[in-house]
C-alpha positions in Angstrom: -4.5 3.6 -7.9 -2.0 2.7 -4.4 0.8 0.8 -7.2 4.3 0.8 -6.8 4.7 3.9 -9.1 3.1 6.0 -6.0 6.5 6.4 -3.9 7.0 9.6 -2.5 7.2 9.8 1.3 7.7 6.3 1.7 11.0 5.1 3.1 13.4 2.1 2.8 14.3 2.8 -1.1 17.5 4.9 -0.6 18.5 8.3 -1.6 18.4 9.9 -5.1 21.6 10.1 -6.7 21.8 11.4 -9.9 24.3 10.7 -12.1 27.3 13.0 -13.3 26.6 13.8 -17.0 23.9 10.7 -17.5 23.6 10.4 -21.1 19.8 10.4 -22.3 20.3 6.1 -23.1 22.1 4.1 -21.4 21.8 1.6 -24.1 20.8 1.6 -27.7 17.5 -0.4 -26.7 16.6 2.5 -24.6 16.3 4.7 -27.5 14.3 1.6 -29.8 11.9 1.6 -26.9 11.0 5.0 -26.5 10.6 5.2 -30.8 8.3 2.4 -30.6 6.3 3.6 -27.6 5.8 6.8 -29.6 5.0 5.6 -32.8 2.7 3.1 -31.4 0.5 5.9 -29.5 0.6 7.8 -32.6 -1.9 5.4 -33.7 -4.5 6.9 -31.7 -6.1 3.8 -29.9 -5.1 5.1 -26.6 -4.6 7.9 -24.8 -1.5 9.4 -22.7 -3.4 8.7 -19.5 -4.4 5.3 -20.7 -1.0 4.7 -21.2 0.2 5.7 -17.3 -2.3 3.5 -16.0 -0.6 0.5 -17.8 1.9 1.2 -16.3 0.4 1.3 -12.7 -1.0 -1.9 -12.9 2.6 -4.1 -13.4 2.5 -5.9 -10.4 4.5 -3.9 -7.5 7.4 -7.2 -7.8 8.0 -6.8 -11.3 7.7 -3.0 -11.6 10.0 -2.1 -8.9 12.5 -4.8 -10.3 12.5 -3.0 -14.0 14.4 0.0 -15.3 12.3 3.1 -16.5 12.3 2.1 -20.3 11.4 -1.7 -19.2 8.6 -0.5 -17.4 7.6 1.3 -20.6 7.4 -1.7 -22.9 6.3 -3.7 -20.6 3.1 -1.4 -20.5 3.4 -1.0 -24.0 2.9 -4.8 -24.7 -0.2 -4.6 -22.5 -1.8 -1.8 -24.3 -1.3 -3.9 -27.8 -2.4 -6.6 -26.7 -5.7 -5.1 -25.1 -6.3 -3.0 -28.7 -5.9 -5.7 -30.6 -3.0 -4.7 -32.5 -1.0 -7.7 -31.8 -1.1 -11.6 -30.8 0.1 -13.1 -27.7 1.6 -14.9 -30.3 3.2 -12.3 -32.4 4.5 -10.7 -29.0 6.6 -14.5 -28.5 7.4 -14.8 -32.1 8.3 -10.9 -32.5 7.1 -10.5 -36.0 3.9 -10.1 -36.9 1.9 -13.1 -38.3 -1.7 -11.6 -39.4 -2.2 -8.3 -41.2 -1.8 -5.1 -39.8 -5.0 -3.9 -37.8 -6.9 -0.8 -39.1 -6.1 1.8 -37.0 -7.6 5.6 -36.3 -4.2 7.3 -37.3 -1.9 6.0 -40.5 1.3 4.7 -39.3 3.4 7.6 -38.1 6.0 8.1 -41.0 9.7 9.3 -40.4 9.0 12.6 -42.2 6.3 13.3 -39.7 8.0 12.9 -36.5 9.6 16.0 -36.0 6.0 17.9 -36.7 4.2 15.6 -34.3 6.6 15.5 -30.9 6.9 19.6 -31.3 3.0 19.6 -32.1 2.4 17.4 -28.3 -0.7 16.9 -27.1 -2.2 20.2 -25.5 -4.4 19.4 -22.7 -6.0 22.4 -21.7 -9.8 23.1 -22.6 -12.8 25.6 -22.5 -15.2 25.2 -20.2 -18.3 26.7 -19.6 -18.0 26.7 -15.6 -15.8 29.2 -13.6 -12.9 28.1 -10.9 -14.5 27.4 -7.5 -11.3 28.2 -6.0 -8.9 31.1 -6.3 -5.2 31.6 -5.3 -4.9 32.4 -1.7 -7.4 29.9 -0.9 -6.5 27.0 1.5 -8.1 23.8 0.2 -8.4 20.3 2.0 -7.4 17.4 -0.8 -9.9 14.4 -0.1 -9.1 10.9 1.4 -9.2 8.8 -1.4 -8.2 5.2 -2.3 -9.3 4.9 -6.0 -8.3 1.0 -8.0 -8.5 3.7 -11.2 -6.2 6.1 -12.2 -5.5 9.1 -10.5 -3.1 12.1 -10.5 -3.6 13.0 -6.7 -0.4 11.2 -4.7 -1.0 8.7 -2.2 1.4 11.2 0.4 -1.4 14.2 -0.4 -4.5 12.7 0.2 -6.8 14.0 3.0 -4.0 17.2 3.9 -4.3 21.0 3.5 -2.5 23.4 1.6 -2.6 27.2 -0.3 -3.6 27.5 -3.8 -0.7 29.2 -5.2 -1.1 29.2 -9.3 -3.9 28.4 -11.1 -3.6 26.8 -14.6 -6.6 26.6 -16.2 -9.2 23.8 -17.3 -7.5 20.8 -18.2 -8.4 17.0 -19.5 -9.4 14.8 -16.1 -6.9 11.9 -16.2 -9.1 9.9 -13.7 -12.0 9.7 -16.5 -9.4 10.0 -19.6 -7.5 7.4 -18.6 -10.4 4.8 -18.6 -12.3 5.6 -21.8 -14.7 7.2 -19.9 -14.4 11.4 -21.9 -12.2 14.5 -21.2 -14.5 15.6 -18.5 -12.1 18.7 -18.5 -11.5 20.5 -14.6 -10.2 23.5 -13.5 -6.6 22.3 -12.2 -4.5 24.8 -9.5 -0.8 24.2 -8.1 -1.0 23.8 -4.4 1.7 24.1 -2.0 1.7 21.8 1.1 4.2 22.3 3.9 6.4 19.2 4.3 5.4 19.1 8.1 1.6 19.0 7.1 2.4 16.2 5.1 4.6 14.4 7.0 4.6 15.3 10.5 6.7 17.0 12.8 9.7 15.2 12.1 9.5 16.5 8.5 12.3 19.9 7.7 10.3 23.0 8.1 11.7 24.7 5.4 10.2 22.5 3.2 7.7 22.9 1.2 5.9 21.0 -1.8 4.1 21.8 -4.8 1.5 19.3 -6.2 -1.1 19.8 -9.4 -4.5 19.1 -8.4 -7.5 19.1 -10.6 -10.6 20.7 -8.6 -12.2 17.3 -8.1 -9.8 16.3 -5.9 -10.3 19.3 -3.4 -12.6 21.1 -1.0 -12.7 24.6 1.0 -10.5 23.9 4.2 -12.8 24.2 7.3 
């Protein structure tokens, strides 16, 4: 979807500074936030692309207004909320008042961490279909304006670039996202020049590098 999250190309926000040395928190909530967001999709109710698209849909005000790990709770209430695993009321009171909701994984338990953030969750798949595209190829990306989640940014929409890497069939986050399967593609790295995607007064040394599954793309005319 066109949310706030989708910001490259656009001006007006100021450069990116990073910070000298920038610690992983800069607070202890930080590092509460990111447990609990965690150990709450350990439960299984929703997926990784589920979760992204919560996070598209805070309203543009109150997203771009929030820090990273704000933005991630603030999702994270929304996703308990719409799987039942919590009250509107137990959100205000912040304890729980009924009993805990069955859930498809157990509660992930402090032994288990370590095992299950180095275990991840692979996306790539088999599938029965072969690439239509190979590297070398110049592919168009199509003009698309979708209210659902997708991984094609706004800025590369409807432009033309060379397939440079090709990385195999991977889980489709513009179905996975939504409940609606896997529906694994083939996904290739494609490199855009800056200038074909933002004009002549883009720096012609530039170039940019974006993942795009093979929905998302057509032979270049």
């Amino acid at each position: 979807m066109n949310g706030a999250q989708d910001l490259g190309g656009m001006m007006g926000f100021g450069p990116v500074i990073p910070e000298k040395n920038e610690p992983y928190f800069h607070g202890d909530w930080e590092k509460r936030a990111l447990a609990v967001t965690l150990a709450c999709g350990a439960l299984g109710q929703w997926t990784l692309d589920e979760s992204r698209h919560a996070r598209e849909t805070i309203p543009p005000a109150h997203y771009l207004s929030k820090s990273y790990y704000d933005i991630w709770i603030t999702a994270l209430e929304k996703l308990l909320l719409r799987h039942g695993l919590v009250t509107a009321e137990e959100l205000q009171a912040g304890d729980a008042l009924t009993p805990r909701p069955v859930t498809r994984n157990p509660p992930l338990a402090a032994d288990r961490v370590t095992a299950a953030l180095a275990k991840g969750a692979p996306t790539e798949r088999a599938v029965s279909t072969a690439p239509r595209f190979s590297i070398g190829d110049r592919v168009s990306t199509k003009v698309m304006h979708p209210t659902t989640h997708t991984r094609l940014p706004r800025y590369a929409r409807g432009k033309t670039g060379m397939i440079k890497f090709y990385h195999g069939a991977h889980v489709f986050p513009d179905t996975h996202a939504h409940g609606l399967g896997e529906a694994p593609a083939h996904c290739y790295g494609i490199e855009f020049s800056a200038r074909d995607l933002w004009g002549e007064g883009a720096d012609p040394t530039l170039t940019v590098m974006v993942d795009c599954w093979e929905p998302y793309l057509e032979r270049a005319a």
